[in-house]
mmJSON file of the N, C-alpha and C atoms, coordinates in Angstrom:
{"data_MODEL":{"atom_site":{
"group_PDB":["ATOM","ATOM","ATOM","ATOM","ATOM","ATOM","ATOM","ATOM","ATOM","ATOM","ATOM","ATOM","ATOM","ATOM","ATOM","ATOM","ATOM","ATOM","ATOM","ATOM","ATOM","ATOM","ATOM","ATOM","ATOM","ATOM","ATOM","ATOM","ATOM","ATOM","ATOM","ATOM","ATOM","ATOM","ATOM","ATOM","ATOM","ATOM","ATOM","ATOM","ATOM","ATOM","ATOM","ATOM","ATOM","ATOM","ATOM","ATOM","ATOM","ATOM","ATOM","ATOM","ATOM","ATOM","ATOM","ATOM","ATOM","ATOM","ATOM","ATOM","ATOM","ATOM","ATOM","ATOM","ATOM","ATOM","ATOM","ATOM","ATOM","ATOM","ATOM","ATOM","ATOM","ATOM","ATOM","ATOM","ATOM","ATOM","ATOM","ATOM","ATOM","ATOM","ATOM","ATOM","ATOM","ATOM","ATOM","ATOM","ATOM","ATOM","ATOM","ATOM","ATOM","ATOM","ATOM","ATOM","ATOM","ATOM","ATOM","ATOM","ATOM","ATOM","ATOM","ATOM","ATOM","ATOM","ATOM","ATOM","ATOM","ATOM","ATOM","ATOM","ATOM","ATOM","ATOM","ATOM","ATOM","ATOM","ATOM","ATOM","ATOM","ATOM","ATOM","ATOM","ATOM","ATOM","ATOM","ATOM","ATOM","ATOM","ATOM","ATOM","ATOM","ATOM","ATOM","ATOM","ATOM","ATOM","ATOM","ATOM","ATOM","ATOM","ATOM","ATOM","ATOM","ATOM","ATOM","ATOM","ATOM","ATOM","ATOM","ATOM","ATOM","ATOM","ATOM","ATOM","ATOM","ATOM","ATOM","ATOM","ATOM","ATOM","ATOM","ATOM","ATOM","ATOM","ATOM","ATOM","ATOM","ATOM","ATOM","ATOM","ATOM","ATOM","ATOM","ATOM","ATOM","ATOM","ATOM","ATOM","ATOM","ATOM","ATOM","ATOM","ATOM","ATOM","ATOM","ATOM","ATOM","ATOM","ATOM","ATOM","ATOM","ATOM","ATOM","ATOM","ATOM","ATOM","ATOM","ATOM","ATOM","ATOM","ATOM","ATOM","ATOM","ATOM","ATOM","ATOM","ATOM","ATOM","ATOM","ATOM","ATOM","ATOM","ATOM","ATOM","ATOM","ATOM","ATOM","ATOM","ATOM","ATOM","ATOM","ATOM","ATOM","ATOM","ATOM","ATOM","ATOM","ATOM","ATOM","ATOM","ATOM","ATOM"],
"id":[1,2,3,4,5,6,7,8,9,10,11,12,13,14,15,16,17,18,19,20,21,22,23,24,25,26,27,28,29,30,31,32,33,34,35,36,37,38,39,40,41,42,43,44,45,46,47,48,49,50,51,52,53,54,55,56,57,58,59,60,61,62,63,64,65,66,67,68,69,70,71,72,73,74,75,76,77,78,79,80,81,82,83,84,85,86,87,88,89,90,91,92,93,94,95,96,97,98,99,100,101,102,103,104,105,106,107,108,109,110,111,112,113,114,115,116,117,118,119,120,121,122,123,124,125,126,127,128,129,130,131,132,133,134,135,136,137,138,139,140,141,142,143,144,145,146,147,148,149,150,151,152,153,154,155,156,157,158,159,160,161,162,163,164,165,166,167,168,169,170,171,172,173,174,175,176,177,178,179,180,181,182,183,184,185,186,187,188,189,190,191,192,193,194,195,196,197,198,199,200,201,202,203,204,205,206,207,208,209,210,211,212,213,214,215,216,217,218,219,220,221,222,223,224,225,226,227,228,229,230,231,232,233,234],
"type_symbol":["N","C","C","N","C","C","N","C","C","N","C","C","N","C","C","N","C","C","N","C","C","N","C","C","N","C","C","N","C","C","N","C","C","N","C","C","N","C","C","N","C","C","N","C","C","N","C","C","N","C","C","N","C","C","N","C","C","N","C","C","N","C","C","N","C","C","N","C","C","N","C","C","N","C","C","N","C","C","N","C","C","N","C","C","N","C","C","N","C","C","N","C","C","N","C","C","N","C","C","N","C","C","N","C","C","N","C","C","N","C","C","N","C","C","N","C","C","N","C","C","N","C","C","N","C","C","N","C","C","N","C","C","N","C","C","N","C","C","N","C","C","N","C","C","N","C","C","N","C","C","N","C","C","N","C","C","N","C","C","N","C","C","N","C","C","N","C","C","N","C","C","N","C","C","N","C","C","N","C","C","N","C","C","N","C","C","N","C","C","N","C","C","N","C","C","N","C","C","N","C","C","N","C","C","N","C","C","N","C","C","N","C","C","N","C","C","N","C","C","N","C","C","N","C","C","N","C","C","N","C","C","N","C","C"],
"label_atom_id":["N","CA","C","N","CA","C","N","CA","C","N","CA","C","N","CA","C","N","CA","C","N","CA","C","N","CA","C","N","CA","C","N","CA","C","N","CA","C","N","CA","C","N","CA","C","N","CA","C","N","CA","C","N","CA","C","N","CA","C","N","CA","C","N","CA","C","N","CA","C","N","CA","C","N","CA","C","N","CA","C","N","CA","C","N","CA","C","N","CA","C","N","CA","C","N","CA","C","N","CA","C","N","CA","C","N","CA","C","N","CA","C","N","CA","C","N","CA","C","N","CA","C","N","CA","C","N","CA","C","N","CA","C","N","CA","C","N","CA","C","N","CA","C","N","CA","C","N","CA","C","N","CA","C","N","CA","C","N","CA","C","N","CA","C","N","CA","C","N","CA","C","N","CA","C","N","CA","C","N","CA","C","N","CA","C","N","CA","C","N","CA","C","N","CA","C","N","CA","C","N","CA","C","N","CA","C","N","CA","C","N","CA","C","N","CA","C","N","CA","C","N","CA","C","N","CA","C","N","CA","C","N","CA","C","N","CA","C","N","CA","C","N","CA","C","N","CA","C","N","CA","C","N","CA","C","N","CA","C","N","CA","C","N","CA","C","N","CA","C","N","CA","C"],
"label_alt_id":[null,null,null,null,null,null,null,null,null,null,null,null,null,null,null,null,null,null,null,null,null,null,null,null,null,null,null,null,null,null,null,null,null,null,null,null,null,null,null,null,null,null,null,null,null,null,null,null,null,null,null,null,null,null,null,null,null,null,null,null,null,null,null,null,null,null,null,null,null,null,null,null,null,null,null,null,null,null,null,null,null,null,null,null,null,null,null,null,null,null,null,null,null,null,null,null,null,null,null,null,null,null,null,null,null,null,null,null,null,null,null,null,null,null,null,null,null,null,null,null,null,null,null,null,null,null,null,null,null,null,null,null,null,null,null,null,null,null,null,null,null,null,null,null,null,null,null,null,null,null,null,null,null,null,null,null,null,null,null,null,null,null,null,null,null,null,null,null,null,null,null,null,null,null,null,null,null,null,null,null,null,null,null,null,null,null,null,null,null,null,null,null,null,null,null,null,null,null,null,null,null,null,null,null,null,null,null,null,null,null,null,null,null,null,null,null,null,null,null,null,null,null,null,null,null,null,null,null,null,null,null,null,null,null],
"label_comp_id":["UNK","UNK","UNK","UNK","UNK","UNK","UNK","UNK","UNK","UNK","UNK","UNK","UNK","UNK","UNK","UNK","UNK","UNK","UNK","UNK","UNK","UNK","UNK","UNK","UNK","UNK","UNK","UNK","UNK","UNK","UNK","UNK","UNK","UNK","UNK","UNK","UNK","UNK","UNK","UNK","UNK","UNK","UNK","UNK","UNK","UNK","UNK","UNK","UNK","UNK","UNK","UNK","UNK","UNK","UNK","UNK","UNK","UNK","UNK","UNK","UNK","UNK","UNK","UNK","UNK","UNK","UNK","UNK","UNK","UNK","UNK","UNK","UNK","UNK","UNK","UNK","UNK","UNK","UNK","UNK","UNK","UNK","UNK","UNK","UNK","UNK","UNK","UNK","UNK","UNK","UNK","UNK","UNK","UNK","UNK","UNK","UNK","UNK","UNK","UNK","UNK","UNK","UNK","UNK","UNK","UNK","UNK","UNK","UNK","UNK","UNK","UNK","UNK","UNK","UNK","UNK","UNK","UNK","UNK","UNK","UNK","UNK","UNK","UNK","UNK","UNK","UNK","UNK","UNK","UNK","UNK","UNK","UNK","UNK","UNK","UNK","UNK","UNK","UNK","UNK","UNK","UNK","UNK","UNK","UNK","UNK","UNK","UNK","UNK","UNK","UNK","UNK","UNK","UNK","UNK","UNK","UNK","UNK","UNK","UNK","UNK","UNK","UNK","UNK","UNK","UNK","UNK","UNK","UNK","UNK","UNK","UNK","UNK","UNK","UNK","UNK","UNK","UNK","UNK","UNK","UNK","UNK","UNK","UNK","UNK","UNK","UNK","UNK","UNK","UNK","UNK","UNK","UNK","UNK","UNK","UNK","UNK","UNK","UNK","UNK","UNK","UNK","UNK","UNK","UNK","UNK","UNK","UNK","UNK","UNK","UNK","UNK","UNK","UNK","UNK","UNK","UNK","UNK","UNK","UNK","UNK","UNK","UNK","UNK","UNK","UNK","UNK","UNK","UNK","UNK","UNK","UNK","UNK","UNK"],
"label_asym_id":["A","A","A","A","A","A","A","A","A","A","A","A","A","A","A","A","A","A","A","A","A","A","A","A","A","A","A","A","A","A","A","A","A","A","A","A","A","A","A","A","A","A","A","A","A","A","A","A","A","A","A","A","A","A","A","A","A","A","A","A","A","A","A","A","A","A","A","A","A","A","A","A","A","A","A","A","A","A","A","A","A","A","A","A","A","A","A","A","A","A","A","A","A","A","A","A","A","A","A","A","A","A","A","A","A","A","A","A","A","A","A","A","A","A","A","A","A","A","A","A","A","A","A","A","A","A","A","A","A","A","A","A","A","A","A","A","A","A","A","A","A","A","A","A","A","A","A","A","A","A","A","A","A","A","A","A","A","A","A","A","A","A","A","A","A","A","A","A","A","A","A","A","A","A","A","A","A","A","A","A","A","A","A","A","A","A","A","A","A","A","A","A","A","A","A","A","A","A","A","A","A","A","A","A","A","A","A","A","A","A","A","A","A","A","A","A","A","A","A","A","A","A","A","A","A","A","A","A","A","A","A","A","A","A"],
"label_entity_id":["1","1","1","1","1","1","1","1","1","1","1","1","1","1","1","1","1","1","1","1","1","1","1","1","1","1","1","1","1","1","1","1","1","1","1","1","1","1","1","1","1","1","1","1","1","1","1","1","1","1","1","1","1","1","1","1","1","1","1","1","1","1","1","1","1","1","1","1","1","1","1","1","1","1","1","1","1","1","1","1","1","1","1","1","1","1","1","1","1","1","1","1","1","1","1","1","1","1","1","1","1","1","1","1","1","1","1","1","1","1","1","1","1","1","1","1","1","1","1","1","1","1","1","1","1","1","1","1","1","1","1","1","1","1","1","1","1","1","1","1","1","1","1","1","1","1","1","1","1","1","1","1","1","1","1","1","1","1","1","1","1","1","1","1","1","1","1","1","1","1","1","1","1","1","1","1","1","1","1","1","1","1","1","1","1","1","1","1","1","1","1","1","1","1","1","1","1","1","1","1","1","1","1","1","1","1","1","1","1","1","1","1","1","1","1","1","1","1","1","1","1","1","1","1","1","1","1","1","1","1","1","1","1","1"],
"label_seq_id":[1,1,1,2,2,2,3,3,3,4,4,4,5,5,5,6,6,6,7,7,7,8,8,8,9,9,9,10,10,10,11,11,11,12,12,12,13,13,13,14,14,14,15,15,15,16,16,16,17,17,17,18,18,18,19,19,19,20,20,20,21,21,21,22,22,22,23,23,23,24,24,24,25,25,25,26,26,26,27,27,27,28,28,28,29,29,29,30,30,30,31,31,31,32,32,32,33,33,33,34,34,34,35,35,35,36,36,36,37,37,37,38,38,38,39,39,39,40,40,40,41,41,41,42,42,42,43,43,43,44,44,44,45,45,45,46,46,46,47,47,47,48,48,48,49,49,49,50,50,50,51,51,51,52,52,52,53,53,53,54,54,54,55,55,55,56,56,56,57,57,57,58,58,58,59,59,59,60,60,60,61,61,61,62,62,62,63,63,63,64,64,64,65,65,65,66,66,66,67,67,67,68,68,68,69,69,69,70,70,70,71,71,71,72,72,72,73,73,73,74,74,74,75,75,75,76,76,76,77,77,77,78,78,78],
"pdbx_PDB_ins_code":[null,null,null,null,null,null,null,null,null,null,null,null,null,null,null,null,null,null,null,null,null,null,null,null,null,null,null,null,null,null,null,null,null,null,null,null,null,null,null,null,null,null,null,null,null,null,null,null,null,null,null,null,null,null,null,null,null,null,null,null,null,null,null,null,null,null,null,null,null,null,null,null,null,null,null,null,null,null,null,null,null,null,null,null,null,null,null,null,null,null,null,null,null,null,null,null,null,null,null,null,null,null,null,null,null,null,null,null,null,null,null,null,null,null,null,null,null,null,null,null,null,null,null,null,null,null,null,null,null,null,null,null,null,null,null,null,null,null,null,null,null,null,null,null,null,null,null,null,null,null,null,null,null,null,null,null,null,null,null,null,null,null,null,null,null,null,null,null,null,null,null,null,null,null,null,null,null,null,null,null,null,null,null,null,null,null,null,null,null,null,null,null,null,null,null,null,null,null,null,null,null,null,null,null,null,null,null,null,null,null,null,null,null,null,null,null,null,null,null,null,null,null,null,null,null,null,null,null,null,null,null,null,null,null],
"Cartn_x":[0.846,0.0,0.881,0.011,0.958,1.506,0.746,1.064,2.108,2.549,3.456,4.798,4.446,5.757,6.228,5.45,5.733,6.743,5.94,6.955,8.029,8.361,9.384,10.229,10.073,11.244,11.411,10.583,10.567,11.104,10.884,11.408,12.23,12.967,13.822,14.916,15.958,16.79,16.569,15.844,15.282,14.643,14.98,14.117,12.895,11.446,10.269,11.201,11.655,12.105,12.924,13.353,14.394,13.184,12.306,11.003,10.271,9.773,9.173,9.979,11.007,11.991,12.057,11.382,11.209,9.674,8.95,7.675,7.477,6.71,6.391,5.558,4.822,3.531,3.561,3.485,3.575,2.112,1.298,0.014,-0.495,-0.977,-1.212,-2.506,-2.213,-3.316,-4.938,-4.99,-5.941,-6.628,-5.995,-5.996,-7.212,-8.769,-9.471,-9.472,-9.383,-9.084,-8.012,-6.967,-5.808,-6.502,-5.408,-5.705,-5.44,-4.882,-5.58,-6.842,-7.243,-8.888,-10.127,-9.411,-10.374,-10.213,-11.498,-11.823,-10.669,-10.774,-9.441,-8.155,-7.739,-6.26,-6.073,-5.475,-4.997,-4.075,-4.369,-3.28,-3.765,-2.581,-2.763,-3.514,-3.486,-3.896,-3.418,-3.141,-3.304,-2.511,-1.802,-1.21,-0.95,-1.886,-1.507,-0.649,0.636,1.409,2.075,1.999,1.41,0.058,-0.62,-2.162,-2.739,-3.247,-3.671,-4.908,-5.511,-6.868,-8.147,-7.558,-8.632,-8.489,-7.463,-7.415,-8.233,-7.993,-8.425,-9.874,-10.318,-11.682,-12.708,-11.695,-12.494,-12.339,-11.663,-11.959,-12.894,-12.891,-14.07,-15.511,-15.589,-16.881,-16.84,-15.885,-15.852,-15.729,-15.133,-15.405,-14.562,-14.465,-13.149,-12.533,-12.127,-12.091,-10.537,-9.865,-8.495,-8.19,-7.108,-6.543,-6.545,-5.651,-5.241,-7.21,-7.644,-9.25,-9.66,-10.025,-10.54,-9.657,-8.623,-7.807,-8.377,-8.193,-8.22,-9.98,-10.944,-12.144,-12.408,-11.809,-11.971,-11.144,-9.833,-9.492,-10.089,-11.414,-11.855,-13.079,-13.681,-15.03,-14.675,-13.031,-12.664,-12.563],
"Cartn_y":[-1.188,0.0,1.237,2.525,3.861,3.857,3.664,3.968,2.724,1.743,0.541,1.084,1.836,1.891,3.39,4.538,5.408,5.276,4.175,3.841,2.906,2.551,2.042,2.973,4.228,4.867,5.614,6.213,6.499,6.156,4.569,3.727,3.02,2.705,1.51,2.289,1.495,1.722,1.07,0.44,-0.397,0.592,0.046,0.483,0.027,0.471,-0.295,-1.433,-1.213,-2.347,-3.459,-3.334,-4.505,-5.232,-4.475,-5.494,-6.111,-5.489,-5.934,-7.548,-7.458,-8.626,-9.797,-9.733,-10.579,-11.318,-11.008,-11.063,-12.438,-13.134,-13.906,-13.268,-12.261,-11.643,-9.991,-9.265,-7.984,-7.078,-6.586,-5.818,-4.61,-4.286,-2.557,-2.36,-1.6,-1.527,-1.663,-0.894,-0.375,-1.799,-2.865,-3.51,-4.663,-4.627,-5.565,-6.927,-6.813,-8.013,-9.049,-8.604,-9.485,-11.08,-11.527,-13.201,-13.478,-11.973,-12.309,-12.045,-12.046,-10.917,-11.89,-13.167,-14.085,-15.208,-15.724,-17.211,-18.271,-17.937,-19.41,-19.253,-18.275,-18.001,-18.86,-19.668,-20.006,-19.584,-19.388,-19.405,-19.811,-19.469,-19.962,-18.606,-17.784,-16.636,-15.096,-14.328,-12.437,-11.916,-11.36,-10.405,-9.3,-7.745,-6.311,-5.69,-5.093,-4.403,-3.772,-2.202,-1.541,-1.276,-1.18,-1.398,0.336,1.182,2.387,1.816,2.814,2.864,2.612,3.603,3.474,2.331,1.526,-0.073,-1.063,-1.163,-1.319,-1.691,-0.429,0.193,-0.265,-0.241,-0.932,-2.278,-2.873,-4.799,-4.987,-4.109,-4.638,-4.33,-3.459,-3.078,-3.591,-4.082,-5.022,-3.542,-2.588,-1.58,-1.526,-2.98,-2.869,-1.933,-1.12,0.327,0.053,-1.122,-0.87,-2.542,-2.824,-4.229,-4.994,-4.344,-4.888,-4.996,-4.207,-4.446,-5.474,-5.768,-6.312,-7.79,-7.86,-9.822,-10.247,-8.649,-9.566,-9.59,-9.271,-9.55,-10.948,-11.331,-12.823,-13.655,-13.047,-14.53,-14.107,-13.391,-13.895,-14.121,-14.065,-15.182,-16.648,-16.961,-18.261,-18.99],
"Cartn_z":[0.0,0.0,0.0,-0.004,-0.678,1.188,2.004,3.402,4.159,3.478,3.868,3.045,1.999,1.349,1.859,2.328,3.27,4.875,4.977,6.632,5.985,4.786,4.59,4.526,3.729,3.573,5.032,5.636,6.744,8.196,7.676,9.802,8.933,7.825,7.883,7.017,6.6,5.855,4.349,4.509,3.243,1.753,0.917,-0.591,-0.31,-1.371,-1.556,-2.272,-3.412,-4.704,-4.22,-2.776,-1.774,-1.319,-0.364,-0.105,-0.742,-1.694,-2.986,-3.621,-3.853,-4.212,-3.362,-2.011,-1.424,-1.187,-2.052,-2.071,-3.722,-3.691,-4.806,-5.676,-5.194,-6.39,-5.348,-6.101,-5.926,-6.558,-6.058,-6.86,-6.257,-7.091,-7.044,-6.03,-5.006,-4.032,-4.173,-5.594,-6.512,-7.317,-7.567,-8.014,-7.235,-7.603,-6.772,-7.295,-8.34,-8.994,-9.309,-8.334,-8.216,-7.594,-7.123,-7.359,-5.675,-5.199,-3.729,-2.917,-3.903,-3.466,-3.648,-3.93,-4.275,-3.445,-2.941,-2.092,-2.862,-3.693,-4.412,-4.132,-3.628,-3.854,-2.639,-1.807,-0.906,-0.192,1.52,2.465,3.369,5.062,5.976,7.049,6.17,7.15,6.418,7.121,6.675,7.832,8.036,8.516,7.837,8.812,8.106,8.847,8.259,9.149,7.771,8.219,9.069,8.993,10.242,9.746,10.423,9.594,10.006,10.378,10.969,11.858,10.74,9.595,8.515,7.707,7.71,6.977,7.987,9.357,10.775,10.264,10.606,10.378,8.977,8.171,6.707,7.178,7.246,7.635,8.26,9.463,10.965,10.026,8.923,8.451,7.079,6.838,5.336,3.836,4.347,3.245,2.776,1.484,0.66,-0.199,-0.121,-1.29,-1.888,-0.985,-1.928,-1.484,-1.968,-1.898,-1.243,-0.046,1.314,2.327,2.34,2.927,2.056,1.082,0.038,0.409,0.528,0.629,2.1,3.104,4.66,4.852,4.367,3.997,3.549,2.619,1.98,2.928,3.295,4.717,5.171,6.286,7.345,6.651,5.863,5.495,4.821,4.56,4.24,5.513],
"occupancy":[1.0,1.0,1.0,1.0,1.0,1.0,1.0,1.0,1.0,1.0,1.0,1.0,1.0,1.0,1.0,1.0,1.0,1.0,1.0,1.0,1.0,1.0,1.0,1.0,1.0,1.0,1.0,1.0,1.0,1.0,1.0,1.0,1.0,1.0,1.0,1.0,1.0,1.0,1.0,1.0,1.0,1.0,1.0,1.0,1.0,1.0,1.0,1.0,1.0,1.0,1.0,1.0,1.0,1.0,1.0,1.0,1.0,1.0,1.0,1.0,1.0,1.0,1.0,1.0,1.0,1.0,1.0,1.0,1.0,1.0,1.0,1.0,1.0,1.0,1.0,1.0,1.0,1.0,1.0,1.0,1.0,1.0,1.0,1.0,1.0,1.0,1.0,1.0,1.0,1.0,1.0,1.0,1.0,1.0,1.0,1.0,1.0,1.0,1.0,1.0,1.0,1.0,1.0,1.0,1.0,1.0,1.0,1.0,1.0,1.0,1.0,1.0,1.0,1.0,1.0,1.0,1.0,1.0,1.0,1.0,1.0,1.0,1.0,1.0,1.0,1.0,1.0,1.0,1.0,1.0,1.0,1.0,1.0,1.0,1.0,1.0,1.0,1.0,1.0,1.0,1.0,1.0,1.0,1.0,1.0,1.0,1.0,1.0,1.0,1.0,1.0,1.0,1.0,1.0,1.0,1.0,1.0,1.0,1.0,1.0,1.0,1.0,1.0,1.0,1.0,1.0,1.0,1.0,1.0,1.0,1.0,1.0,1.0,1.0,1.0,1.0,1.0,1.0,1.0,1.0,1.0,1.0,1.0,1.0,1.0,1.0,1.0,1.0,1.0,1.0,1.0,1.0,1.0,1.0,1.0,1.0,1.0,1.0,1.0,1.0,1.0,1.0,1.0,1.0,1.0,1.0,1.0,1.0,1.0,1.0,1.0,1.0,1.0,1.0,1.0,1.0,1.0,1.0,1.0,1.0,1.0,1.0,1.0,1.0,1.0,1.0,1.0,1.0,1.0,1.0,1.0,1.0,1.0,1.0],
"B_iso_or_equiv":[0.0,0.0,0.0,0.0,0.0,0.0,0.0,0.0,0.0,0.0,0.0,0.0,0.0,0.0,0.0,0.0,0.0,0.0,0.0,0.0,0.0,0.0,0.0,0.0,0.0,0.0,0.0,0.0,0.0,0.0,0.0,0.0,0.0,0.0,0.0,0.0,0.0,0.0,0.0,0.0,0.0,0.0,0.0,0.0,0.0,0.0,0.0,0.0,0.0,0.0,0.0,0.0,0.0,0.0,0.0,0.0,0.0,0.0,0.0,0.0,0.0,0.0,0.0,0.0,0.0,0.0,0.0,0.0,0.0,0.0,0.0,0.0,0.0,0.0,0.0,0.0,0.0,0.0,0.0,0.0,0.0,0.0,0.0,0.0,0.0,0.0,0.0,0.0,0.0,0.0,0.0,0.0,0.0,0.0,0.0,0.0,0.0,0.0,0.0,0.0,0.0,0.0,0.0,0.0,0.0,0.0,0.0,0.0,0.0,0.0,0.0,0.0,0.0,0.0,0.0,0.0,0.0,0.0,0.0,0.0,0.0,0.0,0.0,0.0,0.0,0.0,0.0,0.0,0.0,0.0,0.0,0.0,0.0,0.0,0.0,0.0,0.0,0.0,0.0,0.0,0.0,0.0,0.0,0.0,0.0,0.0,0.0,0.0,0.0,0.0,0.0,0.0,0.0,0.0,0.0,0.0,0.0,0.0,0.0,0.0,0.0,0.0,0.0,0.0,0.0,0.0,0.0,0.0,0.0,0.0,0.0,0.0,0.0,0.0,0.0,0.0,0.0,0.0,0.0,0.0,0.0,0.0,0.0,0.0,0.0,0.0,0.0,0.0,0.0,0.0,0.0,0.0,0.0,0.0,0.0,0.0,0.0,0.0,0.0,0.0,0.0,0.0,0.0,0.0,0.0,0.0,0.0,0.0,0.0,0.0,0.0,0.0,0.0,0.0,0.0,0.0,0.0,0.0,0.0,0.0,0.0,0.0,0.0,0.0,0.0,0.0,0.0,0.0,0.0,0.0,0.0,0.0,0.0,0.0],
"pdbx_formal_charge":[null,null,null,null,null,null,null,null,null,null,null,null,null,null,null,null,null,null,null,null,null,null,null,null,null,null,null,null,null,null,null,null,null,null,null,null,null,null,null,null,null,null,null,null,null,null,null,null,null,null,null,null,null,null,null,null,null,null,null,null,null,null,null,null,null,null,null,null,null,null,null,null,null,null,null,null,null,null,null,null,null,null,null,null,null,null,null,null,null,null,null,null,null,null,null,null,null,null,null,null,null,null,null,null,null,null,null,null,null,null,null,null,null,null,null,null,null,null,null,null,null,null,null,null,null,null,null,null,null,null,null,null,null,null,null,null,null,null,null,null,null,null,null,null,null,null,null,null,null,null,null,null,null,null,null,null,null,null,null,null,null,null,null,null,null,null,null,null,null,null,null,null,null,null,null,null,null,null,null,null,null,null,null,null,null,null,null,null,null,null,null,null,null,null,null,null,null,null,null,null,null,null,null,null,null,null,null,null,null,null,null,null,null,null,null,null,null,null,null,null,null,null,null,null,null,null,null,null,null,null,null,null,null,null],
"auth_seq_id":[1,1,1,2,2,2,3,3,3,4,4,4,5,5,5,6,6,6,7,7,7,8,8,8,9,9,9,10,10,10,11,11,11,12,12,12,13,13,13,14,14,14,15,15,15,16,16,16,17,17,17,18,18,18,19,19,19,20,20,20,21,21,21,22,22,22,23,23,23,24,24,24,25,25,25,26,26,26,27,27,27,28,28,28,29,29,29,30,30,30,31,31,31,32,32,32,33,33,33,34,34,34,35,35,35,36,36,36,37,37,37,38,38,38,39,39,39,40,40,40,41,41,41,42,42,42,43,43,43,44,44,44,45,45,45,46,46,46,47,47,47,48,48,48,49,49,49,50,50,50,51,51,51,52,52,52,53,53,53,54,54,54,55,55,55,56,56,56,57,57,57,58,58,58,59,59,59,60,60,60,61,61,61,62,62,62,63,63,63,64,64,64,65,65,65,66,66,66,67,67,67,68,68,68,69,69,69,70,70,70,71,71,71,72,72,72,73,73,73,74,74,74,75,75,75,76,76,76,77,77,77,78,78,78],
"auth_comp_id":["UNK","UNK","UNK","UNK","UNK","UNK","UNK","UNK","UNK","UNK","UNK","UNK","UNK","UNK","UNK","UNK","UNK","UNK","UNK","UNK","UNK","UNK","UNK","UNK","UNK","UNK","UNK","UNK","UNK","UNK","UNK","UNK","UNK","UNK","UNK","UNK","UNK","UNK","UNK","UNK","UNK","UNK","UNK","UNK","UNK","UNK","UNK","UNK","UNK","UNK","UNK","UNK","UNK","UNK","UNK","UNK","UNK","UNK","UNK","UNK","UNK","UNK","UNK","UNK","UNK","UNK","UNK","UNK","UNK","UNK","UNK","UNK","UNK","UNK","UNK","UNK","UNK","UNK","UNK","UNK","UNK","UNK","UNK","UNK","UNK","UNK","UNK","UNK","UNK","UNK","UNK","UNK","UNK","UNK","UNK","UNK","UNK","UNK","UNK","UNK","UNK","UNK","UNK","UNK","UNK","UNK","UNK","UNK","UNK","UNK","UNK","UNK","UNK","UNK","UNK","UNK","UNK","UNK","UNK","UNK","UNK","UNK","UNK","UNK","UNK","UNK","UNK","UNK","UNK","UNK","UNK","UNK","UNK","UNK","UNK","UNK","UNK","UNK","UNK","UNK","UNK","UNK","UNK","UNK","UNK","UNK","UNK","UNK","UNK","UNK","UNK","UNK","UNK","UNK","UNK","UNK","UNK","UNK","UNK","UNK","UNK","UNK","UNK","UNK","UNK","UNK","UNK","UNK","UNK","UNK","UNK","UNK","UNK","UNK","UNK","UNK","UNK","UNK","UNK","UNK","UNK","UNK","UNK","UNK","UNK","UNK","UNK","UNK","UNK","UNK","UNK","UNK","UNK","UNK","UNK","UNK","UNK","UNK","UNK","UNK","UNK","UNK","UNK","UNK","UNK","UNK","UNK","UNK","UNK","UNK","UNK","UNK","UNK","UNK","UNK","UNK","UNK","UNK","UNK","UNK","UNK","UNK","UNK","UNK","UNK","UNK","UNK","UNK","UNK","UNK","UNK","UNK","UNK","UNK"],
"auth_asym_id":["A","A","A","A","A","A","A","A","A","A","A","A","A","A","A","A","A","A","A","A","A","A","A","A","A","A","A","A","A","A","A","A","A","A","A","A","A","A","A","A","A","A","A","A","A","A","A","A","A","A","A","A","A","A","A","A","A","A","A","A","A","A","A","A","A","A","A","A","A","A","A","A","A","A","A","A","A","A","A","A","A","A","A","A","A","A","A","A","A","A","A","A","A","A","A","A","A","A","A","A","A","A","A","A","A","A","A","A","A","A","A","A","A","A","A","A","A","A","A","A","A","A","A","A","A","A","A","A","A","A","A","A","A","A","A","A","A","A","A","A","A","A","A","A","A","A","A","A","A","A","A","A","A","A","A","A","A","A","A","A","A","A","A","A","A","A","A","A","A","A","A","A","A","A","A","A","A","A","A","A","A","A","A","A","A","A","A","A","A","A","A","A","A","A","A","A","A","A","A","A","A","A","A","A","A","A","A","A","A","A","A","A","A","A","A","A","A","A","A","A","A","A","A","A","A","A","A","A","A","A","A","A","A","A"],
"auth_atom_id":["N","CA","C","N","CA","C","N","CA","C","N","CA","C","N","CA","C","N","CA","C","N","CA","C","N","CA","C","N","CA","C","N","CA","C","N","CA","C","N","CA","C","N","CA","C","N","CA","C","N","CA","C","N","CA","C","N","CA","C","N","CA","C","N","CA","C","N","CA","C","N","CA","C","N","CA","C","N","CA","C","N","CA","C","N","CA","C","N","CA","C","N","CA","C","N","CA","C","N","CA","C","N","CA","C","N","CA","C","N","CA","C","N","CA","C","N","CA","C","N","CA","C","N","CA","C","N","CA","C","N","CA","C","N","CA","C","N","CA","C","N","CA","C","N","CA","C","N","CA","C","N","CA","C","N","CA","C","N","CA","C","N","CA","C","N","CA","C","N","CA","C","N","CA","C","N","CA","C","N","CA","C","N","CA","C","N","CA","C","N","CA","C","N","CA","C","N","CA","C","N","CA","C","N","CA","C","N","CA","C","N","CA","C","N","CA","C","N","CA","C","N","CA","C","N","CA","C","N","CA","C","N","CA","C","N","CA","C","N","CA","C","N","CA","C","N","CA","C","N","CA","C","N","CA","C","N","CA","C","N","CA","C","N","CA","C","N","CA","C","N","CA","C"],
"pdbx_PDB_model_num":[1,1,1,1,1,1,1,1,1,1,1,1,1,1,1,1,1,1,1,1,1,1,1,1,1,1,1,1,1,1,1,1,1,1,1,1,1,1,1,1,1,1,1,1,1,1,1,1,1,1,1,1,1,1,1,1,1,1,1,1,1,1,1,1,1,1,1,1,1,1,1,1,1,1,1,1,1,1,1,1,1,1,1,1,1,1,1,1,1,1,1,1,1,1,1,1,1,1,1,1,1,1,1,1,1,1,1,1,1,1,1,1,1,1,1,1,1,1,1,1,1,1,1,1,1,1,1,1,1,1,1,1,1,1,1,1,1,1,1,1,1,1,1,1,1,1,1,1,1,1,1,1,1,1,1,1,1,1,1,1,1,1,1,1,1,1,1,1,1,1,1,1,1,1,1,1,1,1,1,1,1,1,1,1,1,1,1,1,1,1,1,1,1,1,1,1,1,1,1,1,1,1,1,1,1,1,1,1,1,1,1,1,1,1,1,1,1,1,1,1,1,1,1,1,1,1,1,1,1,1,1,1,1,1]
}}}
């Protein structure tokens, strides 16, 4: 998200494009139709970090408006 890659440059010494490289699939926040946004994609679970109040806040009320709300929505109704 625009706000994960903010506290990257911010709290770490890290690039976005170093974290990113450690990731298997990479997608655009904006993006609802990625292949994590769907009951099929498989995992073991969701972890958001960093999680603002208003990402928080959209899960507990399901108001997917961007990616990250929109995947941890589908793990907790999987």
């Amino acid at each position: 998200s625009n706000g994960g890659k903010l506290n990257i440059a911010l709290e770490t010494s890290w690039q976005v494009k170093d974290v990113e490289s450690l990731a298997h699939e990479v997608h655009s926040d904006q993006n609802l139709a990625a292949s994590i946004a769907s009951g099929s994609f498989r995992t073991a679970g969701m972890i958001v970090a960093p999680c603002s109040m208003k990402t928080l806040s959209g899960i507990v009320s399901s108001y997917a408006d961007n990616l990250v709300v929109r995947a941890a929505d589908v793990i907790l109704k999987e």
